[in-house]
C-alpha positions in Angstrom: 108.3 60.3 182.3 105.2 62.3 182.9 102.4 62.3 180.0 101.9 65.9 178.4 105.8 66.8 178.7 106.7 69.9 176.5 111.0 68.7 175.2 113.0 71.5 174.8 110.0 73.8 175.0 109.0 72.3 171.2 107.8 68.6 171.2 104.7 67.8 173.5 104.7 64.3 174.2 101.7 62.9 174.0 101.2 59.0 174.6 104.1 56.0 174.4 104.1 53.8 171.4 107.2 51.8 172.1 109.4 50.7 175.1 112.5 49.1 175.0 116.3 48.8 176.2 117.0 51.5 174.5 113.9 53.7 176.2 110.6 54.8 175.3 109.1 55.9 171.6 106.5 58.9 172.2 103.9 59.8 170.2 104.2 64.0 170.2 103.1 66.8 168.7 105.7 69.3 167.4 104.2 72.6 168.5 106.4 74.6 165.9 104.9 73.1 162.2 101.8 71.4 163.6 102.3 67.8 162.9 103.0 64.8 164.9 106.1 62.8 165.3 107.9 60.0 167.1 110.2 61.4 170.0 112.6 58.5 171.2 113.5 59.4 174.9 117.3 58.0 175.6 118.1 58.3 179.3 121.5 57.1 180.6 121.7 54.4 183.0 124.3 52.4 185.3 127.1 53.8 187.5 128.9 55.5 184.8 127.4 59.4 185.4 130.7 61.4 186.2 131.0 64.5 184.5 134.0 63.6 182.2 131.7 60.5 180.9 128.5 62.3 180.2 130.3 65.1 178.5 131.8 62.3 176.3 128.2 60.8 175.6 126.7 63.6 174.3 129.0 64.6 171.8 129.2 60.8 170.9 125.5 61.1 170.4 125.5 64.3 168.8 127.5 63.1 165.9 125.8 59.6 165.8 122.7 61.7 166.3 123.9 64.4 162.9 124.7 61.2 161.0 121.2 59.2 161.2 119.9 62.4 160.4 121.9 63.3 157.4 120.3 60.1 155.7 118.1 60.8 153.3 116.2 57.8 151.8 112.7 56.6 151.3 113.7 53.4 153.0 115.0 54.7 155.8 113.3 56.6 158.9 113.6 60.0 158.9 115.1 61.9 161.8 114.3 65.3 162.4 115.7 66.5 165.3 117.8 65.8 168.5 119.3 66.9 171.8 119.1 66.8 175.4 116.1 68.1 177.9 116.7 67.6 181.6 119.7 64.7 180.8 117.4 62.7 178.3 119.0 62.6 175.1 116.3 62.4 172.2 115.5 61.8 169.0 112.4 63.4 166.9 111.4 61.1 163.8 109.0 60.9 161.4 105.8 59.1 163.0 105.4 56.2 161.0 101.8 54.3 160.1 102.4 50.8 160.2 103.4 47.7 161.9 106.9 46.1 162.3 108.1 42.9 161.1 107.9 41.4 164.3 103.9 42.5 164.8 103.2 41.5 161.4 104.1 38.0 161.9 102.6 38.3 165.4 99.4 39.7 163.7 100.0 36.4 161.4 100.4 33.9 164.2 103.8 33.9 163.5 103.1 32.2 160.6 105.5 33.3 157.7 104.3 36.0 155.5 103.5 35.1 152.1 106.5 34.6 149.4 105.7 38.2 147.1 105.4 40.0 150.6 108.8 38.7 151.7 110.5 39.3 147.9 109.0 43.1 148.5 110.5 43.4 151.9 113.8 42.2 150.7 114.2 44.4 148.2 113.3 47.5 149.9 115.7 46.8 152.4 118.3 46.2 150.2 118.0 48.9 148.6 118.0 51.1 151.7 121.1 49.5 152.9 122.8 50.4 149.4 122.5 53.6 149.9 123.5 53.8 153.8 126.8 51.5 152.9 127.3 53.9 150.1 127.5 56.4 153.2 129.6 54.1 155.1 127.0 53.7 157.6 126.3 50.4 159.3 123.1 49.5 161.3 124.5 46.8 163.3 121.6 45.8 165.0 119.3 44.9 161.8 116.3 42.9 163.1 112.3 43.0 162.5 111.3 45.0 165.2 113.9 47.3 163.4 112.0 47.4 160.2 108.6 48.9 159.5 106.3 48.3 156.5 103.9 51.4 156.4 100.0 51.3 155.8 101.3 52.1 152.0 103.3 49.5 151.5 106.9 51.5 152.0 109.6 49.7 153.6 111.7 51.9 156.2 114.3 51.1 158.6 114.9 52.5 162.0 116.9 53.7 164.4 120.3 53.8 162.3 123.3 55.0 164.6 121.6 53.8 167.6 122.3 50.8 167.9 126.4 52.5 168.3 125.4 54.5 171.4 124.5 51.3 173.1 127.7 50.4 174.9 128.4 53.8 175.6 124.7 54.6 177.0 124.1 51.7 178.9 120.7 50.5 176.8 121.7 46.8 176.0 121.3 43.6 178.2 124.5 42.0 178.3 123.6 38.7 176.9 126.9 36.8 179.1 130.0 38.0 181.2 132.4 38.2 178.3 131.2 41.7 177.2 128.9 40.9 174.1 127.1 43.9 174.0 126.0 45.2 170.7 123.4 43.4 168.5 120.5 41.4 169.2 121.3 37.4 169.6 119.2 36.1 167.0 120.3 38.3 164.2 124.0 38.7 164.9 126.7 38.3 162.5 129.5 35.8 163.8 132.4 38.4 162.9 129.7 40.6 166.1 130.2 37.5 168.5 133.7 36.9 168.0 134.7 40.6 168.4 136.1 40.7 165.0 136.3 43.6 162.4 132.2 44.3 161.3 131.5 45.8 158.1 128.3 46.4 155.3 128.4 42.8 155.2 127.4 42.2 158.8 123.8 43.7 158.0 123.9 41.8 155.8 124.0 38.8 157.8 121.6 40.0 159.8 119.1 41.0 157.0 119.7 37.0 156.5 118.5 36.7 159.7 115.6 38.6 159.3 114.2 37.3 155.8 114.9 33.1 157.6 112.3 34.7 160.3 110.1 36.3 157.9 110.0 33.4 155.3 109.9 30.4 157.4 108.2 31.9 161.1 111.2 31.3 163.2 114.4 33.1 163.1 117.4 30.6 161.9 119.0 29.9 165.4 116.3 30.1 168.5 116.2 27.0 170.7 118.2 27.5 173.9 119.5 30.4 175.6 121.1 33.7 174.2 124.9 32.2 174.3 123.4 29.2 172.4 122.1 30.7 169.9 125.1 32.9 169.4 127.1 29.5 169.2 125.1 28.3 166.6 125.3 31.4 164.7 129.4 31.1 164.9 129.2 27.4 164.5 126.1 25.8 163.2 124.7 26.0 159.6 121.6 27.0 159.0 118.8 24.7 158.1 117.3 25.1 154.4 114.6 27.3 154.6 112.4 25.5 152.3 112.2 22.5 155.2 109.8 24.5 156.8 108.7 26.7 153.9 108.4 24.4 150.8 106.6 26.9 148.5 109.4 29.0 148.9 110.8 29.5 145.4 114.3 27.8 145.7 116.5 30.7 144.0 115.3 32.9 147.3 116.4 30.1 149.5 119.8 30.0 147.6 120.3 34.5 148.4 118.7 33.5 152.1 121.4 30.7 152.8 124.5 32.7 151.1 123.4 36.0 153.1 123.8 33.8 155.9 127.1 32.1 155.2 129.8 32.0 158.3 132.7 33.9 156.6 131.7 38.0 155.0 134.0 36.9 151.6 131.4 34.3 150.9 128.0 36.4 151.3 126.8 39.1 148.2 129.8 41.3 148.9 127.3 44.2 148.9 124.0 45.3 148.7 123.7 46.0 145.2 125.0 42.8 144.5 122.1 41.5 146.3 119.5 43.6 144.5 120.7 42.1 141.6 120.1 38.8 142.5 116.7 39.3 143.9 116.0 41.2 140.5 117.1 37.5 138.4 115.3 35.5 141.1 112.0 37.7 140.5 112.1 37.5 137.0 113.1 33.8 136.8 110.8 32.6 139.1 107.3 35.0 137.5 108.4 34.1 133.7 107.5 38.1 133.1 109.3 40.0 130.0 108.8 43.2 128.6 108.1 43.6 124.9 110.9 43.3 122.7 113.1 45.9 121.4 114.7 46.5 119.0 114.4 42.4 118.4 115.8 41.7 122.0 114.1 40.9 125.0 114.5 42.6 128.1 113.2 41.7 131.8 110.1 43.4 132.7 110.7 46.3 134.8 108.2 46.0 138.5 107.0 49.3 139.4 108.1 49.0 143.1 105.1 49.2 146.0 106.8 52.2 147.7 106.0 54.4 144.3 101.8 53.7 144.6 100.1 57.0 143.9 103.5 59.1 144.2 104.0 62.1 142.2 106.6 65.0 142.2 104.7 67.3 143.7 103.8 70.8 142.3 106.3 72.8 140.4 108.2 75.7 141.6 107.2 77.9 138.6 103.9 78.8 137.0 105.2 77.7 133.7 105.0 74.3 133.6 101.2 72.9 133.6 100.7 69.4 135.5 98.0 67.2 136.4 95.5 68.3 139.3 96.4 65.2 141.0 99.7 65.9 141.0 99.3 69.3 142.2 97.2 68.1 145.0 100.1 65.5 146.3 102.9 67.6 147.4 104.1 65.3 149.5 106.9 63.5 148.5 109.9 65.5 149.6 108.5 65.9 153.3 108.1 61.8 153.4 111.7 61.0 152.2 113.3 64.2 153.5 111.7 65.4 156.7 109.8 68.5 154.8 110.6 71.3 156.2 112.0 70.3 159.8 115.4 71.5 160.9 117.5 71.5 163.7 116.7 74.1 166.3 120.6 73.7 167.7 123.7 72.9 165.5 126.7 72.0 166.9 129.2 74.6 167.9 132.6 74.1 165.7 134.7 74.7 168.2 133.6 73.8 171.3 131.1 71.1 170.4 127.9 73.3 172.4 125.0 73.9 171.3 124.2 77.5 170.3 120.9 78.6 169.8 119.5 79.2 166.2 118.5 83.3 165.8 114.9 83.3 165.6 115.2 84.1 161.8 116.8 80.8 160.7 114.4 78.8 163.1 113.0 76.5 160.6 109.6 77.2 161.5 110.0 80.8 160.3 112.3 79.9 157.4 109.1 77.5 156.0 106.8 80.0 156.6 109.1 83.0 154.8 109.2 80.5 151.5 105.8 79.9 151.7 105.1 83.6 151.7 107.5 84.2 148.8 106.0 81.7 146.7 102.3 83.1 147.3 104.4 86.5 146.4 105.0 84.6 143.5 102.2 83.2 142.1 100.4 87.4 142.8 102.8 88.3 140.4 105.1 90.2 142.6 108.8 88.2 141.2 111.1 90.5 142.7 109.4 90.4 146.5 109.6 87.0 145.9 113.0 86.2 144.7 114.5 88.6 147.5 112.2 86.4 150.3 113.3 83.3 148.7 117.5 84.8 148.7 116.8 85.3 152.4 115.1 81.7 153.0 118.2 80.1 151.3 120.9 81.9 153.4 119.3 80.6 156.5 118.7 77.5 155.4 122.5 77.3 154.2 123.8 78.9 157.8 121.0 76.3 159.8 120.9 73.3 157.7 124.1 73.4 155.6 124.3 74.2 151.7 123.3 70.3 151.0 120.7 69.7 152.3 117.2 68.5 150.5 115.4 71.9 151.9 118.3 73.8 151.0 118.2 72.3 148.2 114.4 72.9 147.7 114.6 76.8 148.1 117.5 77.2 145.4 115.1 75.1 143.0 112.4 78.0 143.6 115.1 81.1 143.5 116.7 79.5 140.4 113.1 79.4 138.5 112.4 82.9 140.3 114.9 83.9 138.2 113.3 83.1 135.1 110.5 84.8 136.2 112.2 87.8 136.4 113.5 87.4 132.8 117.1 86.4 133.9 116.9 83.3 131.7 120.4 82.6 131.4 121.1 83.1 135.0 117.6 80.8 136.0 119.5 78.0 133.1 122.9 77.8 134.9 121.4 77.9 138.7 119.2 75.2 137.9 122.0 73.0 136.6 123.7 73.1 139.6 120.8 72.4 141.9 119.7 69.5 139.5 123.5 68.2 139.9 123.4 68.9 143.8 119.7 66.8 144.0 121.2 64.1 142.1 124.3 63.9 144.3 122.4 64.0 147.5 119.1 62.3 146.9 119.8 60.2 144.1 119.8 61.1 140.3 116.3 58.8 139.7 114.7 61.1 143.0 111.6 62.7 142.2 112.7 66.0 143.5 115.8 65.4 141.2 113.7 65.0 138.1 111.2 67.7 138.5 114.6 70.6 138.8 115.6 68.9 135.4 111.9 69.0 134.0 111.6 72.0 134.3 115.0 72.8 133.7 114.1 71.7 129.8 111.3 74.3 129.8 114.2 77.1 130.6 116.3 75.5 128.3 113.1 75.8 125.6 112.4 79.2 125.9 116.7 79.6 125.1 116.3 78.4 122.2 117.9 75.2 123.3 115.7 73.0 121.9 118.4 69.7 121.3 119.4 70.3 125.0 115.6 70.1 126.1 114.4 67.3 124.3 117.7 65.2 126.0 116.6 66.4 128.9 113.0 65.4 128.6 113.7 62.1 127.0 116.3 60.9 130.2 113.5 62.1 133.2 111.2 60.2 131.1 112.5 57.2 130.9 113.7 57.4 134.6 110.2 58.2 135.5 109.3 55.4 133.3 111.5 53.1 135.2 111.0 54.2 138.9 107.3 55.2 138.2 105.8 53.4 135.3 105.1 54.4 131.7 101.8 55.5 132.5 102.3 57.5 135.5 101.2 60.9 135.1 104.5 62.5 135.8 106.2 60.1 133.4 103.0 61.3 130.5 103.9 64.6 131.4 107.6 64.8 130.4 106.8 62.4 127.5 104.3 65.3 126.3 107.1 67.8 126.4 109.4 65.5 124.7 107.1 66.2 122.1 107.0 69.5 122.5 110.3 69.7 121.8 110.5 67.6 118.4 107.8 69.7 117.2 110.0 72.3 117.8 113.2 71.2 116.0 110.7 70.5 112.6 110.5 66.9 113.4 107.1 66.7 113.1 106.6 62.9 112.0 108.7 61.5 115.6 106.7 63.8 117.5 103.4 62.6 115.9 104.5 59.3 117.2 105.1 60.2 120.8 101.9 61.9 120.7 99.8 59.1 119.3 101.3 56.9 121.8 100.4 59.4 124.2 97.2 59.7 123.8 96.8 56.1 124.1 98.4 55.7 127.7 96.6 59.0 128.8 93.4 57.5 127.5 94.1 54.6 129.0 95.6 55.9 132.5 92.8 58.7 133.0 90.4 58.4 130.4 89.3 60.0 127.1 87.7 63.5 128.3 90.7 63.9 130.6 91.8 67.4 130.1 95.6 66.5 129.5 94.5 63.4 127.4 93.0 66.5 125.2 96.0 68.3 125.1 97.9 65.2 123.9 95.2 65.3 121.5 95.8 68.8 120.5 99.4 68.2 120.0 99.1 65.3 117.9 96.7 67.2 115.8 99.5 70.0 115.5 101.5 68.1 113.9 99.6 66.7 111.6 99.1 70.6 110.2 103.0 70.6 109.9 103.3 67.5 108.3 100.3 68.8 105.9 97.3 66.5 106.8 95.5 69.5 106.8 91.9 67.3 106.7 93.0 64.9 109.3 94.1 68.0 111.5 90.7 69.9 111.2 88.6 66.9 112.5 91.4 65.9 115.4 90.5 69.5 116.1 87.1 70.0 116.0 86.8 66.7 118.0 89.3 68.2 120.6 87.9 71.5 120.4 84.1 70.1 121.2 85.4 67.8 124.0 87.1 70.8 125.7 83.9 72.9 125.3 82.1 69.7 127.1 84.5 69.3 129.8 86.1 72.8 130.3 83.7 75.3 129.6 83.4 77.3 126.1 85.8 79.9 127.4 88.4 78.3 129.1 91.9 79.0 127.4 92.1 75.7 126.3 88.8 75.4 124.1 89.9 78.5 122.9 93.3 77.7 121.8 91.5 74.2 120.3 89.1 76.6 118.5 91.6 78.3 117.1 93.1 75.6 115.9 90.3 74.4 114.0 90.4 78.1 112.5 94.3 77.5 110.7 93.5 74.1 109.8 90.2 76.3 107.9 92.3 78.6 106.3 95.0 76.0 105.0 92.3 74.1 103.4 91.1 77.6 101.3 87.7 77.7 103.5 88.2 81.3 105.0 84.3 82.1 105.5 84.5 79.6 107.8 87.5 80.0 109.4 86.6 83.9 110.0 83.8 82.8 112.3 86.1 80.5 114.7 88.8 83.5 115.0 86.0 86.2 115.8 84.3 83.2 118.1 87.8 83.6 119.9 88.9 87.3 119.6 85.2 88.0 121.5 86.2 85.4 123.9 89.3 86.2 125.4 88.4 90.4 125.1 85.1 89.5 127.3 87.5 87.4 129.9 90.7 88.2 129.9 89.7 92.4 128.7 90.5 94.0 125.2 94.3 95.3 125.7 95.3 91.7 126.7 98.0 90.6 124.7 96.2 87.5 123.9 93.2 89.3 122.9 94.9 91.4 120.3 96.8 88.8 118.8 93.2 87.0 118.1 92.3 90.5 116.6 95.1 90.3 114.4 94.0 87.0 113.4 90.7 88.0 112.1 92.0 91.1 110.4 94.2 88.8 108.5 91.4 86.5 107.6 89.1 89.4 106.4 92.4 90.1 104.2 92.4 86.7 102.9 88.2 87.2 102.2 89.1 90.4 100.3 87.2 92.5 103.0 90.5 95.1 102.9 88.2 98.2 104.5 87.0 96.2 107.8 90.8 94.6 108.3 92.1 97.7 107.8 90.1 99.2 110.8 90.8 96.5 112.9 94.5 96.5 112.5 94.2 100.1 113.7 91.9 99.6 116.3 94.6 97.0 117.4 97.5 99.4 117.3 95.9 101.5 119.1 95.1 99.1 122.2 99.0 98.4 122.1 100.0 101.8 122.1 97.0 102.3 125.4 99.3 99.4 126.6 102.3 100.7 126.3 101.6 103.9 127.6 100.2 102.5 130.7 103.5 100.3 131.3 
């Protein structure tokens, strides 16, 4: 295949990265969005090219094709696209940084990889397997060239569905006469070589297979030729790992040997059966234990390596703040869900050909329309927006189907469009459904699944809903905590709001707590001057106003308000609202001379900035009047009120 191709007028392929049976792997450029991807080029071979059999083969790998690519996982390789370009069938994947099994223990002179490397790599592709079994999906040709680990650490597995088209296309070697076809020989299942019924439990044979390899250096079963080594896997027990790997901790030898036992009943009789029991072995074997609760001991929760430096990305609405590092990592959907890559051909219904997408729902345009209503958006202009984003969606629905993750992705924005546009009730039950969708889809621990119900609790806030919110912040917490860890700044984030929200239902004294505790992990996790480890700082000293600590309050405040001025600038909103803060805690404490300073410091403020009929302007006005009031100074509050009242009506009028 020449170099510099263009597929289906989209994918320029660029150099080869892999060949196989099964083809070649291309690195390519995808001319629509900009990026590069992997393009797996499938080309027929043998005798078998009448029309009647090729017509059979493609819808075969059409719907093999629509399958691999309906799985959504971080642990297993996205696919983007498919279809056919001068009769090669192909496959457009995520392009993947890393090396496989295989060249890692190549790269280690096939010596085996060290035990906590082989524990992570187990889990991982547990975990993945899980989720495709839960789709009753089976790899059937598990093996390490198979499985990547990426420069980060995440564990993916490739080429799901293809191993299926094998016998049909003509990619694999037979390994005898007797019509073994399917499967690699040193990682097959016995039920594989005998021809009998293969199930979830076959991968997991071969994931066996694959953790013997990785563990030891050599693969279970490899002296002699291919129908040997099938016979011993039918026949022959494996030898101990731990005769070649002593170090090996012996409750992973003990999952290694029973993934590889003869008969399916007496292996882990699924994958999350085996998570478990790499989950005991971990915890037995390091000791670890998380502090006690509640008087009990529970096993310490490992934050896994795939979740290094991962964050939910940026929210759909203004209305949440977050992090700046998590507003700089938007990345997460695109790595576990393809971004926003489509299809450029579904399937007919009827007839099983392809029909072109209108150039509207190509999902090149469709990306670029939401992006263009969220930048509508964040100009102000809500009802340009929400009508872009309504558009977006019903493309994405007729191109993509109502499930999937960017379908998904452009309801989350229309549903918290809505609440830009006032419609709070409407934005409150659209977003429950899209947070139920996520959840049944991608998982109800996913990221993208967690920020729709984040920010669901701030909708639910501004209803008045405030028992509903504070549920809602507590359970993404504490699945943030899990899949995260405590001090991640996403799980900070809905911890600070789950303060929020008990300050909000009078329960000052629990929210004090969550706040103290707070500020310690902020402190901890970012460092004292942090901005958001200052707003923890401000909410703790809230509450210690409404629990009437009105001395401890002023000096949490003056330190926060100082710190702010340091870091953010003496007019930034936050100082101001800091400085006003110190203001109250004045006033509550009888020292109104003082605390008329700090509100005119503000009202001057945010009239130079933000202009004297902002709304936020006059309600600093009204402060001061009120505190000239409380000084006896009746005459100069009086003109202020109606210098106030007449900047609202100027408002008004102009509205």
């Amino acid at each position: 295949m020449a170099e510099d191709r263009l597929i289906q007028g989209r994918y320029r392929l660029l150099d080869i990265i892999g060949r196989g049976g099964m083809g070649e792997v291309w690195r390519a450029r995808d001319e629509s969005l900009g990026r590069q991807v992997a393009v797996k080029c499938l080309k027929p071979v043998g005798p078998r090219h009448e029309a009647g059999f090729l017509t059979v083969l493609r819808e075969r790998f059409r719907r093999e094709a629509r399958a691999a690519a309906g799985l959504q996982h971080r642990g297993i390789t996205v696919v983007h696209d498919f279809g056919e370009d001068e009769g090669t069938l192909f496959l457009v994947m995520e392009l993947l940084s890393g090396r496989n099994l295989s060249q890692l223990l190549d790269d280690n002179r096939r010596r085996p990889l060290p035990v906590p490397d082989v524990v992570d790599i187990a889990e991982q592709v547990g975990a993945a397997l899980a989720y495709t079994h839960e789709q009753a999906i089976v790899h059937r040709d598990l093996k390490p060239a198979n499985i990547v680990r990426t420069a980060d650490g995440t564990v993916k597995i490739c080429d799901f569905g293809i191993a299926r088209l094998g016998h049909d296309i003509g990619f694999t070697a037979r390994l005898t006469g007797t019509g073994v076809a399917m499967g690699s020989p040193h990682y097959m299942s016995p039920e594989q070589i005998g021809a009998d019924t293969v199930d979830h439990r076959s991968d997991l044979y071969s994931l066996g297979c694959v953790l013997y390899e990785i563990a030891t250096g050599a693969p279970p079963f490899g002296s002699g030729d291919a129908w040997a080594v099938l016979v011993d896997h039918r026949d022959t027990p494996p030898e101990p790992p731990r005769t070649h790997r002593p170090d090996l901790p012996g409750p992973y030898e003990r999952i290694i040997l029973d993934l590889l036992a003869k008969d399916p009943d007496d292996r882990p009789q699924d994958a999350d059966e085996l998570g478990k029991r790499l989950a005991d072995a971990r915890d037995g074997h390091t000791g670890r234990t998380a502090p006690a609760v509640g008087g009990a001991t529970v096993p310490a929760q490992r934050q896994p390596s795939w979740t290094r430096g991962m964050t939910t990305g940026s929210p759909a609405a203004g209305t949440v703040r977050r992090p700046a590092a998590d507003r700089a990592a938007a990345v997460l959907t695109d790595s576990w869900t393809g971004g926003g890559a489509g299809r450029p051909h579904e399937a007919s219904p009827a007839a099983g050909s392809a029909r072109p997408v209108p150039p509207g729902d190509d999902p090149a345009a469709l990306t670029a329309r939401l992006e263009a209503g969220i930048a509508l958006s964040r100009l102000g202009r809500h009802f340009e927006a929400y009508q872009v984003c309504a558009g977006v969606l019903a493309g994405r629905e007729r191109v993509l189907g109502p499930d999937h993750p960017d379908t998904l992705g452009c309801r989350h924005h229309l549903a918290f469009g809505l609440a830009r546009l006032g419609r709070l009730e409407d934005c409150y039950a659209t977003a429950r459904e899209v947070a139920g969708a996520r959840s049944r889809v991608l998982g109800a621990r996913h990221p993208d699944t967690l920020l729709t119900r984040y920010e669901l609790g701030f909708v639910m806030g501004q209803l008045g809903k405030w028992e509903e919110a504070l549920g809602t912040y507590r359970e993404v917490a504490a699945a943030r905590a899990e899949t995260l860890g405590h001090d991640h700044p996403d799980t900070l984030a809905a911890r600070y709001e789950t303060g929020i929200s008990l300050g909000r239902l009078g329960r000052s004294a629990d929210a004090l707590a969550v706040y103290r505790d707070l500020v310690a992990a902020r402190t901890r996790a970012q460092g004292a001057d942090d901005p958001e480890t200052l707003r923890a700082r401000h909410g703790l000293g809230v509450n210690l106003g409404r629990l009437g600590r009105w001395e401890e309050a002023l000096d949490e405040a003056c330190e926060v308000a100082a710190a702010r001025e340091r870091v953010l600038g003496a007019d930034h909103p936050d100082t101001l609202v800091s400085r006003r803060e110190v203001a109250v805690a004045l006033g509550w404490l009888g020292r109104w001379a003082d605390a008329l300073g700090n509100y005119r410091r503000v009202a001057d403020a945010r009239e130079r900035v933000l202009g004297a009929g902002d709304l936020e302007a006059l309600a600093s006005r009204t402060d001061e009047a009120q505190c000239l009031e409380q000084l006896g100074r009746t005459d100069e509050a009086a003109a202020l009120h109606r210098r106030v009242a007449a900047l609202r009506q100027e408002r008004a009028a102009r509205r």
